[in-house]
C-alpha positions in Angstrom: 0.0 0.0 0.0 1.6 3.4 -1.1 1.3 6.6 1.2 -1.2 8.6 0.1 -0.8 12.2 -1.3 0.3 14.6 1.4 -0.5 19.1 1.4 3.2 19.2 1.6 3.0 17.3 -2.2 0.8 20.0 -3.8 2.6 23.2 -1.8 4.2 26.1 -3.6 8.0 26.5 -2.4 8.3 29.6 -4.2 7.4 32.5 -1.6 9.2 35.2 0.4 10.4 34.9 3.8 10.0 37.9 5.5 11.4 39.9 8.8 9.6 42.9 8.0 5.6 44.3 7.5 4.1 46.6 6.0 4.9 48.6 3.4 8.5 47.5 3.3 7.8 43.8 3.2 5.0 44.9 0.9 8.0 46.5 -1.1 10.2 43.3 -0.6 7.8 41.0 -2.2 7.0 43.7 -5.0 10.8 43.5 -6.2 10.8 39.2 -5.6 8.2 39.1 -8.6 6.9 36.1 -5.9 3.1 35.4 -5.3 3.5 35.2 -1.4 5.5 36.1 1.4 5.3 35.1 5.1 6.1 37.2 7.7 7.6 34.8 10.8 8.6 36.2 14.3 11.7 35.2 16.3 10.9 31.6 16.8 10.3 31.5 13.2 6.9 30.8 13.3 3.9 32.6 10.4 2.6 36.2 12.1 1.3 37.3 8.4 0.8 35.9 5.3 1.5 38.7 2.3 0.2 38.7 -1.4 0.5 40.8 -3.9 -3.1 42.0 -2.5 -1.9 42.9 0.7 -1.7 40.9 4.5 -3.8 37.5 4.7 -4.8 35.5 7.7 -2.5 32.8 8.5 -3.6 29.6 9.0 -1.5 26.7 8.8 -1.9 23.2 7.9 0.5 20.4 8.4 3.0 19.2 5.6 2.5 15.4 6.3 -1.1 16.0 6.3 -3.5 14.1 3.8 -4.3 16.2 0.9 -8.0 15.2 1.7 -7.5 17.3 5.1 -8.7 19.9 3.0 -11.9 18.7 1.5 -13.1 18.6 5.1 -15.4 21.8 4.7 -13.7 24.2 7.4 -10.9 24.6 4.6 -13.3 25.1 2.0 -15.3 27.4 3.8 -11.8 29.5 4.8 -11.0 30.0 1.2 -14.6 30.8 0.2 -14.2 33.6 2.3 -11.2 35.0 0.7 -8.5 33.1 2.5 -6.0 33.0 -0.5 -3.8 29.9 0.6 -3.0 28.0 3.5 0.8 28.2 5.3 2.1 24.5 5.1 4.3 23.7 8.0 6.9 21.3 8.5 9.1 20.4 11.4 7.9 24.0 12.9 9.4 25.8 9.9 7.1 27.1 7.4 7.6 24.7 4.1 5.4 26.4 1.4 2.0 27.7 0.5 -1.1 26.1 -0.6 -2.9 28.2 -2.6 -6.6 28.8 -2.5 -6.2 28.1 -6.7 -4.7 24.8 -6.1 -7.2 24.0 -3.5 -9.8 24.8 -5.4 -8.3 22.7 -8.9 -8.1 19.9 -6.6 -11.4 19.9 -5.0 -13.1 20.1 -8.8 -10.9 17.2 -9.8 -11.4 14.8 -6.7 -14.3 15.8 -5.2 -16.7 12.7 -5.0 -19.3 13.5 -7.5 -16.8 14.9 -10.0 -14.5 11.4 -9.7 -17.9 9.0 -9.0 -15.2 7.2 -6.0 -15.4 8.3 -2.3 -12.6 6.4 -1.3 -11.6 4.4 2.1 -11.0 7.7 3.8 -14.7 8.1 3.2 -16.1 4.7 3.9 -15.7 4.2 8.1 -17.7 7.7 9.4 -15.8 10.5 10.2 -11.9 10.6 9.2 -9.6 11.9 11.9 -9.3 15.3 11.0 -5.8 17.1 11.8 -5.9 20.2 13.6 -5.5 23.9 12.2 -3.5 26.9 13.6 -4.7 30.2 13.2 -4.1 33.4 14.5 -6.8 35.5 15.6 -7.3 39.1 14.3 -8.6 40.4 17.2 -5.7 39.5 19.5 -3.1 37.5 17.6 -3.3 34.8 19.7 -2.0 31.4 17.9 -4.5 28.9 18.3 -5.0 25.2 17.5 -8.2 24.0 16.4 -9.9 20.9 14.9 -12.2 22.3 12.8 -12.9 26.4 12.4 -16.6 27.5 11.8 -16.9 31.5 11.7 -18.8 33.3 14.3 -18.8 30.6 16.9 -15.0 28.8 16.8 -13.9 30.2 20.3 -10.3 31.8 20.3 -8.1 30.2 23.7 -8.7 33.8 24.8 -12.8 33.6 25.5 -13.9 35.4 22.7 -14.8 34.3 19.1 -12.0 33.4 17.1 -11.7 36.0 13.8 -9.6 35.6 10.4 -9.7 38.7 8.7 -7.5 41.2 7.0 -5.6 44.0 8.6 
């Protein structure tokens, strides 16, 4: 039996690793001609998530993850919302991005009623789903949760846990 397809497979390498916000990381990523660029703090961990756009929310997802972790609908319903790509972690060290395009390709090509299989990870009730990290907007606390819904996930601070932009 062969592994099966991990986030950290389908993750852009190419981004920006930034020490700096605003406008001159805004400028840094400018002259890189690169898509994204995380901001990490001392410990080297994501504070921001930067496009071309502007700042993002960060949330990361695990590297060694399924890729089917993100057809579980919290992930969907992040990048609905304007989330442009997931922050893929490995070994504590940000690894890459996954983009909300790439998510999106993959969710057309192997969702179950476009490829007519479910699959054994769909078979047995519920999958174990791996936790997400996300910072909260309103306090910038880093939290880890099993599965985010908007306007009632609690942040580890009391109050409801919010991804939005700066």
């Amino acid at each position: 039996m062969t592994d099966p397809d991990r986030v950290g497979d389908y993750a852009d390498t190419s981004f920006l690793r930034l020490r700096v916000a605003g406008a001159e990381g805004a400028a840094e990523l400018a002259r890189s001609g690169l898509a994204f660029g995380v901001l990490t703090d001392h410990d080297d961990l994501p504070v921001l998530l930067l496009t071309r756009d502007g700042p993002a929310p960060v949330v990361t997802i695990d590297a060694d993850d399924p890729i089917y972790r993100i057809m579980v609908g919290d992930v969907a319903s992040l990048v609905t919302r304007g989330v442009p790509g997931l922050v893929v972690m490995r070994d504590s060290r940000v690894d890459g991005i996954l983009t909300a395009d790439t998510i999106g390709d993959f969710l057309v090509q192997h969702g179950p009623v476009r490829s007519g299989m479910f699959g054994d990870h769909q078979l047995h009730g519920d999958p174990p789903v791996s936790p997400l990290t996300i910072i909260c907007s309103t306090c910038r606390t880093r939290n880890t949760v099993t599965y985010f819904v908007a306007g009632q996930t609690m942040c580890s601070r009391g109050h409801v846990l919010t991804v939005a932009w700066d």
